[in-house]
PABABA-839120 format. One record per residue (C-alpha): residue number from 1; residue in one letter; x, y, z. Coordinates in Angstrom, 3 decimals. Layout:
N
<atom i="NUM" aa="a" u="X" v="Y" w="Z"/>
...
//
This chain:
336
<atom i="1" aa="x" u="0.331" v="-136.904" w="280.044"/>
<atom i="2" aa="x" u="3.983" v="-138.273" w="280.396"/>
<atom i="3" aa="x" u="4.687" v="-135.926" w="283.590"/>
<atom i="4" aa="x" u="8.499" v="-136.202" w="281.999"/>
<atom i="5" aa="x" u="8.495" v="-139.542" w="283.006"/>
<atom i="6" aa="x" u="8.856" v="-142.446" w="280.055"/>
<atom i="7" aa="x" u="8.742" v="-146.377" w="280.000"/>
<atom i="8" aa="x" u="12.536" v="-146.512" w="278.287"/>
<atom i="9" aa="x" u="14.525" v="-144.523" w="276.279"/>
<atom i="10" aa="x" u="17.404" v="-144.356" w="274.089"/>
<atom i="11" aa="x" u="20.930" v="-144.246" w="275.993"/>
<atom i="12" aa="x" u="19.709" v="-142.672" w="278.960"/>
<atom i="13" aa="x" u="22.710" v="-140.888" w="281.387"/>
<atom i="14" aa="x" u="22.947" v="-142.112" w="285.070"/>
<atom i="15" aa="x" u="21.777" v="-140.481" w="288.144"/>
<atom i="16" aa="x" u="23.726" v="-141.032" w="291.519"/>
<atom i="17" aa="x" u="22.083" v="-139.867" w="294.550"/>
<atom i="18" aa="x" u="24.536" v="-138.778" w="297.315"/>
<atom i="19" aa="x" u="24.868" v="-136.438" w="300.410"/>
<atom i="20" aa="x" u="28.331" v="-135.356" w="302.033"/>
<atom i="21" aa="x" u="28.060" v="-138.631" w="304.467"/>
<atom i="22" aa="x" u="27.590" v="-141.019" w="301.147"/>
<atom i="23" aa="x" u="29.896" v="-139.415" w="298.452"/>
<atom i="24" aa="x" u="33.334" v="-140.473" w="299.274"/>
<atom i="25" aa="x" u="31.818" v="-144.166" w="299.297"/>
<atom i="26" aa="x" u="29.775" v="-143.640" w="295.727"/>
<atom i="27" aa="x" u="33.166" v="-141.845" w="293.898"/>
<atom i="28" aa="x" u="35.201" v="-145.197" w="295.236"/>
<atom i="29" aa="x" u="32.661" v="-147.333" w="292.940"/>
<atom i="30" aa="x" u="32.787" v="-144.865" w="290.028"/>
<atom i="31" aa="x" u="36.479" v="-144.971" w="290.311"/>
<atom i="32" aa="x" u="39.380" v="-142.963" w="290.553"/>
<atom i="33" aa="x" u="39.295" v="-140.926" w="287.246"/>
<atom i="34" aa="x" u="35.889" v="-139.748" w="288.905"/>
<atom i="35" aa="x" u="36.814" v="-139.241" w="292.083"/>
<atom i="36" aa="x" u="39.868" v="-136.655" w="290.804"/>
<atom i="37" aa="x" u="37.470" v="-134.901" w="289.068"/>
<atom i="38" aa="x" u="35.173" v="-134.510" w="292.134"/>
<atom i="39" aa="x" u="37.851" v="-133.330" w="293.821"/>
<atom i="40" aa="x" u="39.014" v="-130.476" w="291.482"/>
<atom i="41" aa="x" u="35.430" v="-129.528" w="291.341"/>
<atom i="42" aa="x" u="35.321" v="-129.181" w="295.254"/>
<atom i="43" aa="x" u="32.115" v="-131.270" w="294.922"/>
<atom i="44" aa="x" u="30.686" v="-131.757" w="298.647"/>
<atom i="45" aa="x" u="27.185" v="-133.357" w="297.657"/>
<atom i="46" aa="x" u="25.704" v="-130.146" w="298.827"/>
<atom i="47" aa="x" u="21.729" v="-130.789" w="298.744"/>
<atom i="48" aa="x" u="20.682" v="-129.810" w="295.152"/>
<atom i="49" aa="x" u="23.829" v="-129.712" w="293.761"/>
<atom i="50" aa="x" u="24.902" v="-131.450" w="290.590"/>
<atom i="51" aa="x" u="28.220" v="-132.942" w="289.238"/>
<atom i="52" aa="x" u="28.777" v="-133.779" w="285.694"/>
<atom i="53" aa="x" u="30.582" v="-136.665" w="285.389"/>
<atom i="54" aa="x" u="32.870" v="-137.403" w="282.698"/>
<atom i="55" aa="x" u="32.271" v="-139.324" w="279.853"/>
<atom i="56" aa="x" u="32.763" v="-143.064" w="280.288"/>
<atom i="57" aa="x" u="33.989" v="-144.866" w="276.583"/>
<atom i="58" aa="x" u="32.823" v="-142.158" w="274.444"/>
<atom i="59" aa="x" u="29.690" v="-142.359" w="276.115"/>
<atom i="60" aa="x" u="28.270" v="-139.277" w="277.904"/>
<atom i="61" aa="x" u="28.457" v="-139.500" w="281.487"/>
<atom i="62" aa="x" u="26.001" v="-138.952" w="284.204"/>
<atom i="63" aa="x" u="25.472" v="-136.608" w="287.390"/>
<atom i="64" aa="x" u="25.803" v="-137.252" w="290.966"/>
<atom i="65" aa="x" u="23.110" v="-135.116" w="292.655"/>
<atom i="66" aa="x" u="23.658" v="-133.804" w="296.158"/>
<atom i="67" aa="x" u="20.312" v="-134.986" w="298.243"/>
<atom i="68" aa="x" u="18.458" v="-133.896" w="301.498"/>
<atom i="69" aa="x" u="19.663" v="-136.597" w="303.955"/>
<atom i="70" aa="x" u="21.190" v="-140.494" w="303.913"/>
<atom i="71" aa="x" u="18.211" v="-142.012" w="303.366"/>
<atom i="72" aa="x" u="17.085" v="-140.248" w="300.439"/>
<atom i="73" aa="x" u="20.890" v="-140.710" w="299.296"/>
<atom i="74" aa="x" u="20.151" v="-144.686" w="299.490"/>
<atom i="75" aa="x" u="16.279" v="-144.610" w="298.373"/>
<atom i="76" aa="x" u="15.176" v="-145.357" w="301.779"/>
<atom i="77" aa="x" u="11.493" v="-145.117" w="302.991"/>
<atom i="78" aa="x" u="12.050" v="-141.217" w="303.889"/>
<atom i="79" aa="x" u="13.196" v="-140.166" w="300.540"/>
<atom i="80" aa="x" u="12.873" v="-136.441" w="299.884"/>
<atom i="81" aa="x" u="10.041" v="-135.902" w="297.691"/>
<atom i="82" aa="x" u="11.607" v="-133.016" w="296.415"/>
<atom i="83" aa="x" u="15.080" v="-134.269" w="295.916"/>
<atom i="84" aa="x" u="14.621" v="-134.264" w="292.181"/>
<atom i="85" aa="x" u="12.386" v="-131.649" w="291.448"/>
<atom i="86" aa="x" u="14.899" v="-129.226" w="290.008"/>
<atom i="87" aa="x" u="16.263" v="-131.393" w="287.690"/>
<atom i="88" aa="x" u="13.942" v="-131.644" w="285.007"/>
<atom i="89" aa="x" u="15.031" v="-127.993" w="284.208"/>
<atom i="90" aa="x" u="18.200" v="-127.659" w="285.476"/>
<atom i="91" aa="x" u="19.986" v="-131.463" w="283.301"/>
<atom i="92" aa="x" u="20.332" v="-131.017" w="279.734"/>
<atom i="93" aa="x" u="17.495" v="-131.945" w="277.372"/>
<atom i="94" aa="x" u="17.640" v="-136.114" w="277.202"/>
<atom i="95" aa="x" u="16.815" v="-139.035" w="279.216"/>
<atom i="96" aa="x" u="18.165" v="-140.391" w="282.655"/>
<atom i="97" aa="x" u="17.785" v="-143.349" w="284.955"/>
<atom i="98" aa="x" u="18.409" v="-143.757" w="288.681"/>
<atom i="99" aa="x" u="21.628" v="-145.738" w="289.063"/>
<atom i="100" aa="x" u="20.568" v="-147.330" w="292.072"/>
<atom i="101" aa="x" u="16.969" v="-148.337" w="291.476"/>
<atom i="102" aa="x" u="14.891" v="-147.460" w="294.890"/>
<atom i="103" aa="x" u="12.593" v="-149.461" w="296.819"/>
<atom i="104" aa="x" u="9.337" v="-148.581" w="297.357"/>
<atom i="105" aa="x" u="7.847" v="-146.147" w="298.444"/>
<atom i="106" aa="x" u="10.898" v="-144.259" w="297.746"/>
<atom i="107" aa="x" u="10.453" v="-145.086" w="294.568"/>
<atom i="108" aa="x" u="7.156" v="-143.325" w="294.098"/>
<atom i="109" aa="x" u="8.257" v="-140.119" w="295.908"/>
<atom i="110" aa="x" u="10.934" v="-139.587" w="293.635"/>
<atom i="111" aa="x" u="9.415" v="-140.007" w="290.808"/>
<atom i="112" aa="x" u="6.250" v="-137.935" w="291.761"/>
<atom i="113" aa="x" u="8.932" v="-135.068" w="292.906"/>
<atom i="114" aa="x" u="10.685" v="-135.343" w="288.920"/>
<atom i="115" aa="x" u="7.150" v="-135.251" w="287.433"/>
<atom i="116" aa="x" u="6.203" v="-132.149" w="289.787"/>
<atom i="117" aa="x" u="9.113" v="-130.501" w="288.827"/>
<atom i="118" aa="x" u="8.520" v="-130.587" w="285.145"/>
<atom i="119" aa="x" u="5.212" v="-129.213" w="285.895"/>
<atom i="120" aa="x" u="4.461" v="-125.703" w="283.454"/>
<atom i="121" aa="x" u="1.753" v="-123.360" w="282.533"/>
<atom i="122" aa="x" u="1.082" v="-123.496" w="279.075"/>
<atom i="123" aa="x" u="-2.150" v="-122.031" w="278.739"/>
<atom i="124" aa="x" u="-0.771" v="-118.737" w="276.976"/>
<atom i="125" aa="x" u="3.063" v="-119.138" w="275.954"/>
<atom i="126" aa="x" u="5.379" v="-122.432" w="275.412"/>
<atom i="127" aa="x" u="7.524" v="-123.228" w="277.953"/>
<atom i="128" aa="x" u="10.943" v="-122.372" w="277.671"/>
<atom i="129" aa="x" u="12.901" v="-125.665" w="277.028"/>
<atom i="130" aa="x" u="11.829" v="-129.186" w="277.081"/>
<atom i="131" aa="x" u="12.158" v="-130.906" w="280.130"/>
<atom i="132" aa="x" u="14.728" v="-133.595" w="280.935"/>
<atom i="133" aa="x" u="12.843" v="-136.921" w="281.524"/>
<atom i="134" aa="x" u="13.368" v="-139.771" w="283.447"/>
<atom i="135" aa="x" u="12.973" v="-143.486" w="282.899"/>
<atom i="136" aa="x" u="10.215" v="-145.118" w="285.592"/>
<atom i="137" aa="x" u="11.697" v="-146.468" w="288.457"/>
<atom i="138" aa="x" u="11.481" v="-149.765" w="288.370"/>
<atom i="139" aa="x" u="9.226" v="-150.278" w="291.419"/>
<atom i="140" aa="x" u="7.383" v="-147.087" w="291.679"/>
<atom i="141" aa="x" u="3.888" v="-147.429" w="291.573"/>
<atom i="142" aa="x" u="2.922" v="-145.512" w="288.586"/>
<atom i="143" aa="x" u="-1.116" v="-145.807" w="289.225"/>
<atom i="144" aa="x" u="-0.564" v="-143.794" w="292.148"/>
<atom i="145" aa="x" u="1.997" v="-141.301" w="290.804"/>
<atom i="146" aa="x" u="0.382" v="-141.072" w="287.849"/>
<atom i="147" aa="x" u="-3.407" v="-139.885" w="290.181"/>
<atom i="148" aa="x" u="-1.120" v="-137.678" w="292.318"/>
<atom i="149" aa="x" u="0.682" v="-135.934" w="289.713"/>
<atom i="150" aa="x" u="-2.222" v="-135.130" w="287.581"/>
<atom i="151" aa="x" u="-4.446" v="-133.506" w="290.519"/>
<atom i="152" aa="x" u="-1.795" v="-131.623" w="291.418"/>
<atom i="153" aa="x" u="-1.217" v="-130.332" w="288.026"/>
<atom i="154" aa="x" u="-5.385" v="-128.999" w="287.906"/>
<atom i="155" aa="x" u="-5.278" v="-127.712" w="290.676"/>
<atom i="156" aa="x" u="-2.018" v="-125.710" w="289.492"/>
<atom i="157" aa="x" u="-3.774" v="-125.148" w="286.362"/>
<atom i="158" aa="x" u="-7.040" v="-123.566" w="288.079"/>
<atom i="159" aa="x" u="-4.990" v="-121.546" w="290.139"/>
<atom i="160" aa="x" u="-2.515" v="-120.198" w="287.644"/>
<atom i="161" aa="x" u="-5.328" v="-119.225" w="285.239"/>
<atom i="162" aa="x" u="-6.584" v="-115.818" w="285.328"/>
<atom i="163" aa="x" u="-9.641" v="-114.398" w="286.774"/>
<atom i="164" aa="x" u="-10.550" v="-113.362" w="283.000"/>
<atom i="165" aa="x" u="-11.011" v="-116.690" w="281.841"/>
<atom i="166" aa="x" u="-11.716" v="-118.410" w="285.238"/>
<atom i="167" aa="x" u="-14.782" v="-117.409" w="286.933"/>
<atom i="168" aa="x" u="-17.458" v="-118.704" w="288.599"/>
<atom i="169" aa="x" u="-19.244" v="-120.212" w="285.133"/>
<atom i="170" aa="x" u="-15.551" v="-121.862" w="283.787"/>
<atom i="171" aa="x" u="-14.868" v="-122.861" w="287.330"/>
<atom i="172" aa="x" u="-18.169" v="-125.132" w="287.206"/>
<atom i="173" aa="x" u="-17.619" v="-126.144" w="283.658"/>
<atom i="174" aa="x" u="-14.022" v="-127.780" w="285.220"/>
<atom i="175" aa="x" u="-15.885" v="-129.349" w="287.610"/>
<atom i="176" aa="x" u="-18.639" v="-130.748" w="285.145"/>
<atom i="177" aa="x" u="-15.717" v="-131.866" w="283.507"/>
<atom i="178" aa="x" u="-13.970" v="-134.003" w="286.173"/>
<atom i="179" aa="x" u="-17.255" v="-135.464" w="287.352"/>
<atom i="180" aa="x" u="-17.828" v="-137.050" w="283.611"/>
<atom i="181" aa="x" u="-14.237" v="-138.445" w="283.702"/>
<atom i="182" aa="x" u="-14.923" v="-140.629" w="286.805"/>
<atom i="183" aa="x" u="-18.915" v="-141.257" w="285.976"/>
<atom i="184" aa="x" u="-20.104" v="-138.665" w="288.775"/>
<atom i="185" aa="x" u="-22.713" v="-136.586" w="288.961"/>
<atom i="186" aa="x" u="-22.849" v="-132.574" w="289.483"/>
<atom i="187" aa="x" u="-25.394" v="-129.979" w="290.238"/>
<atom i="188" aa="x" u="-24.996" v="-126.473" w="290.163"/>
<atom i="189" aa="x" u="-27.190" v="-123.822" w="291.456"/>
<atom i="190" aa="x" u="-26.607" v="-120.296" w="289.694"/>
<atom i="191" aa="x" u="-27.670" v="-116.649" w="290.261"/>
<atom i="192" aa="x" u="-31.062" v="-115.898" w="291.490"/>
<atom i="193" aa="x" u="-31.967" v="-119.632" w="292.128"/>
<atom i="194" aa="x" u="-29.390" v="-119.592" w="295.526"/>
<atom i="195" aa="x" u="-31.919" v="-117.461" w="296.843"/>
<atom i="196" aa="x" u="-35.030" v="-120.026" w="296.285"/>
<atom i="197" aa="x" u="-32.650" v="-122.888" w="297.527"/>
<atom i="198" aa="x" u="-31.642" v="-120.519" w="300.610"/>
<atom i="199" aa="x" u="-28.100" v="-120.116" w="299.931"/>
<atom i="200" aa="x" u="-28.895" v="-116.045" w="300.896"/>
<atom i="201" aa="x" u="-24.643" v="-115.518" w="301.719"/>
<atom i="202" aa="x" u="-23.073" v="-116.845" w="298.517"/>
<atom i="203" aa="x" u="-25.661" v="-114.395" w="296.395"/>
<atom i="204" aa="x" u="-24.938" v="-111.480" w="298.600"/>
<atom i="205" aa="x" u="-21.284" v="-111.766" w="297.463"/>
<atom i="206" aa="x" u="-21.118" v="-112.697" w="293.867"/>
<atom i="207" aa="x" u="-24.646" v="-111.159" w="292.865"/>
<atom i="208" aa="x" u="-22.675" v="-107.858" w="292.005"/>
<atom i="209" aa="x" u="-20.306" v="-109.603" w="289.082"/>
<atom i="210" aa="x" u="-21.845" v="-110.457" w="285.541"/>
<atom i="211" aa="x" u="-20.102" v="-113.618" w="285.925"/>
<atom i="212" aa="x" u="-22.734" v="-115.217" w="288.861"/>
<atom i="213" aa="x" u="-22.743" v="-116.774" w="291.346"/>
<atom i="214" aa="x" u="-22.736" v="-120.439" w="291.818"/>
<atom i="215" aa="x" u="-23.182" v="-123.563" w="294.293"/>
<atom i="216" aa="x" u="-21.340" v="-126.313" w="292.693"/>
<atom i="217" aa="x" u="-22.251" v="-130.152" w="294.139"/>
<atom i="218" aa="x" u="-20.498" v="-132.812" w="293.026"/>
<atom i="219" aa="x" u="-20.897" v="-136.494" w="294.061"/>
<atom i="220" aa="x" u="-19.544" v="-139.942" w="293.735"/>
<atom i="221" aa="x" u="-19.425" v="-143.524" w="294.883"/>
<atom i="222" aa="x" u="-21.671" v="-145.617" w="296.809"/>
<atom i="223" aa="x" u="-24.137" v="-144.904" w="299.167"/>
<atom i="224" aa="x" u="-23.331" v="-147.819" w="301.667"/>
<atom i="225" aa="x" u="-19.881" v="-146.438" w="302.421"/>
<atom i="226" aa="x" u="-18.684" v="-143.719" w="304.915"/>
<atom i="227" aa="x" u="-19.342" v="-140.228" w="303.644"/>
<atom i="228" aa="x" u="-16.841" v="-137.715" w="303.015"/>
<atom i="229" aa="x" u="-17.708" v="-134.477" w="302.040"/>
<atom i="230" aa="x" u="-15.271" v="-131.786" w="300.848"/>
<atom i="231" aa="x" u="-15.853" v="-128.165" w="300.887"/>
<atom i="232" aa="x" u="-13.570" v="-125.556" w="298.905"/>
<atom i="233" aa="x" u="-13.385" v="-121.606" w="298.699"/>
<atom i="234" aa="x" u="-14.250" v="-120.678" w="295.296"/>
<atom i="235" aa="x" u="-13.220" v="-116.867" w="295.190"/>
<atom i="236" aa="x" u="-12.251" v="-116.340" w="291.604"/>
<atom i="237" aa="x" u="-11.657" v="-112.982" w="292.235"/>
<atom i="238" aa="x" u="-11.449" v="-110.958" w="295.307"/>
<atom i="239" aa="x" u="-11.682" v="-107.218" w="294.916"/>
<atom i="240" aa="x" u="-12.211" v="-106.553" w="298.358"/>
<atom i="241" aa="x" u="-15.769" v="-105.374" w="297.376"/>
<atom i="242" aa="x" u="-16.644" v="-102.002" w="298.359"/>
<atom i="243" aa="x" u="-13.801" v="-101.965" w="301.088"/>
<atom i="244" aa="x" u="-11.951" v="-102.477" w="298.179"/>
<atom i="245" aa="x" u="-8.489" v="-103.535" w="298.101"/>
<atom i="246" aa="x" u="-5.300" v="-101.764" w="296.926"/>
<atom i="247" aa="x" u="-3.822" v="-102.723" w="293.619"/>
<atom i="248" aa="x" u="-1.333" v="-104.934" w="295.350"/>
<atom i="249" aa="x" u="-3.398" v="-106.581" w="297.569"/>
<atom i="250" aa="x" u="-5.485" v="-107.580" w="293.829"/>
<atom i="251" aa="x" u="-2.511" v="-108.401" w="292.233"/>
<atom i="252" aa="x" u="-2.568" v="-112.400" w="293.353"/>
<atom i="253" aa="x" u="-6.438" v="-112.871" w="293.987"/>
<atom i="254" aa="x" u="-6.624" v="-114.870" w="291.275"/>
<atom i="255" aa="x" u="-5.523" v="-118.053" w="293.329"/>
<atom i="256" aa="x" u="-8.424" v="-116.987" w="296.197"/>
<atom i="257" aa="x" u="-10.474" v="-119.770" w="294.582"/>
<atom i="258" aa="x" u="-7.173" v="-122.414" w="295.649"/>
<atom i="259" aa="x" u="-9.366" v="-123.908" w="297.955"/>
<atom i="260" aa="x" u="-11.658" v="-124.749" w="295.262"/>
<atom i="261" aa="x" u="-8.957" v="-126.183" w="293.237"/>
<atom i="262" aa="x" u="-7.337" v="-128.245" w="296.165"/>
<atom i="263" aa="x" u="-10.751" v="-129.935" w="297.019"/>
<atom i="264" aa="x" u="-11.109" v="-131.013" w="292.843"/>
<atom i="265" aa="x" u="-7.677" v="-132.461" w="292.891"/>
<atom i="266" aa="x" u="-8.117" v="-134.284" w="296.225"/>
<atom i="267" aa="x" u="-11.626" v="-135.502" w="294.943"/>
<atom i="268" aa="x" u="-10.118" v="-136.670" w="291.739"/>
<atom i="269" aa="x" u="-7.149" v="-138.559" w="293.296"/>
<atom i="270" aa="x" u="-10.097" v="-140.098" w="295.975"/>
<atom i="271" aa="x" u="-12.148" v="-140.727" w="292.619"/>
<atom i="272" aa="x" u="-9.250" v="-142.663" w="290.413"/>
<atom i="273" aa="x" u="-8.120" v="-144.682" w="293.457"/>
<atom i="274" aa="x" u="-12.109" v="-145.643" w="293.608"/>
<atom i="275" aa="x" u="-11.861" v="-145.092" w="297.450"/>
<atom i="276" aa="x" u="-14.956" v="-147.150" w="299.198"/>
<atom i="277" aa="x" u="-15.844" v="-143.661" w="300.337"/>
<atom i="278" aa="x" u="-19.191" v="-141.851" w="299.680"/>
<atom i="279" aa="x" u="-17.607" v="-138.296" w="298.349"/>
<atom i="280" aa="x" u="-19.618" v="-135.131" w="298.148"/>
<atom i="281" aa="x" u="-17.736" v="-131.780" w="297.217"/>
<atom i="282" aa="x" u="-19.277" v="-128.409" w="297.290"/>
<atom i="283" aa="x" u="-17.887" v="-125.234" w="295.653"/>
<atom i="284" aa="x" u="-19.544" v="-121.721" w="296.201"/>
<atom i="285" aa="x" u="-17.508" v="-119.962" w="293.099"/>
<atom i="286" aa="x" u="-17.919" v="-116.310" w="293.126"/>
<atom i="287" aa="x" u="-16.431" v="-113.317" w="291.759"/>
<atom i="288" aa="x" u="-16.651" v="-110.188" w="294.624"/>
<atom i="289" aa="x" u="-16.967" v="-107.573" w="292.689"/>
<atom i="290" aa="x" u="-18.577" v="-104.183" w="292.822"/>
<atom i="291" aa="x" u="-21.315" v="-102.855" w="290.905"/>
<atom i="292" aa="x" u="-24.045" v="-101.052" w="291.647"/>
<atom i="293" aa="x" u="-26.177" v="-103.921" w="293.809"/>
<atom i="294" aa="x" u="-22.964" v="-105.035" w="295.660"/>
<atom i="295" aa="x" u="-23.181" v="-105.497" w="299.451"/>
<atom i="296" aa="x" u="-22.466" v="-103.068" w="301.584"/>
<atom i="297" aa="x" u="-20.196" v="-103.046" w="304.982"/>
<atom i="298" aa="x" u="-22.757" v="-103.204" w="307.962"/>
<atom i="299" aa="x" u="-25.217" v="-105.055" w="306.041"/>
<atom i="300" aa="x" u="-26.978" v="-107.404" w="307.992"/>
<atom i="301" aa="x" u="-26.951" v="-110.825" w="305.442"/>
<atom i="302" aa="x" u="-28.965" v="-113.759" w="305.993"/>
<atom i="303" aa="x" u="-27.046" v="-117.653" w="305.504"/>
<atom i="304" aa="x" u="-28.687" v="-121.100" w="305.390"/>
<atom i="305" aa="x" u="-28.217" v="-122.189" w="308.909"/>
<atom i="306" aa="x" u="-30.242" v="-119.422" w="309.806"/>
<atom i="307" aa="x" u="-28.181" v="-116.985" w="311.612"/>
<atom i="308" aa="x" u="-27.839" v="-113.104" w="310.797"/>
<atom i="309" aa="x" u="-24.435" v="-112.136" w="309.892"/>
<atom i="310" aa="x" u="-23.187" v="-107.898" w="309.604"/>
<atom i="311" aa="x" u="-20.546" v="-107.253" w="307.589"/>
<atom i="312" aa="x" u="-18.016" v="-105.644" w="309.250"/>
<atom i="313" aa="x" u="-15.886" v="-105.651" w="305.779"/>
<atom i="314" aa="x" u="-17.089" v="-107.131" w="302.188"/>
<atom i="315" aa="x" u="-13.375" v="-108.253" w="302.475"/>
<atom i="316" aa="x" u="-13.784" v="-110.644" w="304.242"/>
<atom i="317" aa="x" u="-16.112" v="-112.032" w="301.605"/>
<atom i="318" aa="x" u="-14.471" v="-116.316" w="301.688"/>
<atom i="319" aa="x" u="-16.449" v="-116.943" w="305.643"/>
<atom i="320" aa="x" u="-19.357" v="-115.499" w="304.529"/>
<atom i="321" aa="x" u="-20.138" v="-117.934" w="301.019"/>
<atom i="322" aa="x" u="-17.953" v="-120.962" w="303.076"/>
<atom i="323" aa="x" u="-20.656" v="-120.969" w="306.110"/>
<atom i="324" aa="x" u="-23.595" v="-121.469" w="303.131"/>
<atom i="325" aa="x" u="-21.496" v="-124.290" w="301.806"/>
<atom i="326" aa="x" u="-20.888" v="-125.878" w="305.203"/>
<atom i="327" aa="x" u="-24.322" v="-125.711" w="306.402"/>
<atom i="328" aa="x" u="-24.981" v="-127.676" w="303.635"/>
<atom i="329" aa="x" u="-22.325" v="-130.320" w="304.575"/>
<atom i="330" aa="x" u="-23.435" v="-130.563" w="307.742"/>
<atom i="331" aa="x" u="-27.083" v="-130.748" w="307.281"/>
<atom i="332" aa="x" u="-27.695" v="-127.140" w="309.154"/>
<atom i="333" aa="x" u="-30.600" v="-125.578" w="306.979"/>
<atom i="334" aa="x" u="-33.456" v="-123.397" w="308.260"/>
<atom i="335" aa="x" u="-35.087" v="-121.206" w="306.123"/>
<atom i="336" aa="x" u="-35.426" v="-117.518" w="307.892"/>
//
């Protein structure tokens, strides 16, 4: 993936970071002919805003872009990470550069903000326009952006995909997925079988959907080095279960596995930077649905560490498959 971000390119246009503090300082380098123009504009270097600058020897001219604060303005160490994330959408279709090249790690942050702001789901329809790109600063470290931008982008992905064609089954399948891109292993316990491995709570909720449930286990690195296990809510779809929901309140419950998809992109960030940590990740995906053997409110459900739960509301389905999964990161198991 480029992330809208590219190595050079062909007469790129100039980006000028300012704020109101900075401006008046920046248009007395550009010159005058600029600094009239700013001023029948009534630019201020508002934070977000953009002036198009005129063209400079037939060549087309760049934008000053109004920024959070002074240091972001100068590509200090507390750049805004955000300071140009509307711009791949909102500059015309081509290539820019940063004027004044950043220092580290403002560098990074600026560049990770461009590439999340180019981010789009294009799982069912094109996005609307190509997005502007921007040539690599030259000291931002493009490992690192590169790791962050592309976690954060799956776990976008997972939760902008519909419950239709992301449950429990395509949720694991992801996983599997990640796991064989960074040579680590992954389990997964389905259906009837959380029962014989006494995972009682994440059956009770998903045992009602076709699409079963799941205990999803991935693991990595080496087993000298400090463990670190990660545990995500994998709710692919939240009905509300017999206390059902209204259609509102099912409107967004596609993103009720984000938890899930936070935990993969974290793990696959630790995994690329080859942390010298020992990860584990567990994932109870589920689908709370109703059918005719889904649990009831008031049932009394049994979970791994032993202890009797009543359901007060199958709402309130995300503790009740999350205290399985953290009895198993924790080591609490006792069979009832």
């Amino acid at each position: 993936m480029s992330f809208a971000l590219v190595d050079k390119a062909d007469s790129p246009r100039p980006l000028y970071l300012a704020t109101r503090d900075t401006l008046a300082a920046l248009l007395e380098t550009l010159g005058a002919e600029a600094r009239a123009w700013a001023d029948i504009q009534g630019y201020a270097a508002d934070p977000g805003s953009l002036l198009a600058l005129p063209p400079v020897s037939g060549e087309a001219g760049g934008y000053i872009v109004g920024t959070g604060d002074e240091a972001s303005a100068l590509g200090g160490v507390d750049a805004d990470l955000w300071a140009l994330g509307a711009l791949p959408d909102a500059l015309p279709v081509g290539a820019y550069y940063l004027a004044a090249e950043p220092a580290e790690p403002a560098a990074s942050r600026l560049a990770t903000g461009w590439a999340l702001g180019a981010y789009a789901f294009t799982r069912y329809k094109k996005r609307k326009r190509v997005a502007a790109t921007l040539v690599w600063p030259e000291q931002a470290n493009r490992e690192r952006v590169s790791a962050m931008v592309e976690a954060i982008y799956l776990g976008r992905d997972l939760i902008n995909t519909p419950a239709g064609d992301l449950g429990p089954k395509e949720l694991a399948a992801t996983v599997r997925d990640v796991a064989e891109q960074h040579r680590a292993s992954c389990s997964v316990i389905t259906g009837d079988d959380l029962l014989i491995e006494n995972y009682p709570a994440i059956h009770a909720v998903g045992r009602a959907a076709q699409n079963g449930p799941r205990l999803i286990d991935l693991r990595w690195g080496d087993e000298n080095h400090p463990k670190v296990t990660l545990v995500g809510k994998g709710v692919c779809f939240d009905s509300g279960g017999l206390d059902i929901k209204s259609a509102a309140g099912m409107q967004i419950m596609k993103k009720d596995m984000g938890g899930a998809a936070s935990v993969l992109a974290l793990a696959h960030v630790i995994m690329r930077a080859k942390l010298p940590v020992r990860l584990r990740v567990l994932i109870p995906a589920v689908e709370n649905a109703i059918s005719g053997n889904a649990f009831h409110p008031l049932d009394v459900l049994a979970t791994r560490k032993g202890v009797t739960v009543e359901v007060g509301n199958t709402d309130a389905e995300g503790r009740l498959i999350l205290c399985d999964a953290l009895a198993e990161a924790t080591g609490k198991n006792r069979r009832c």
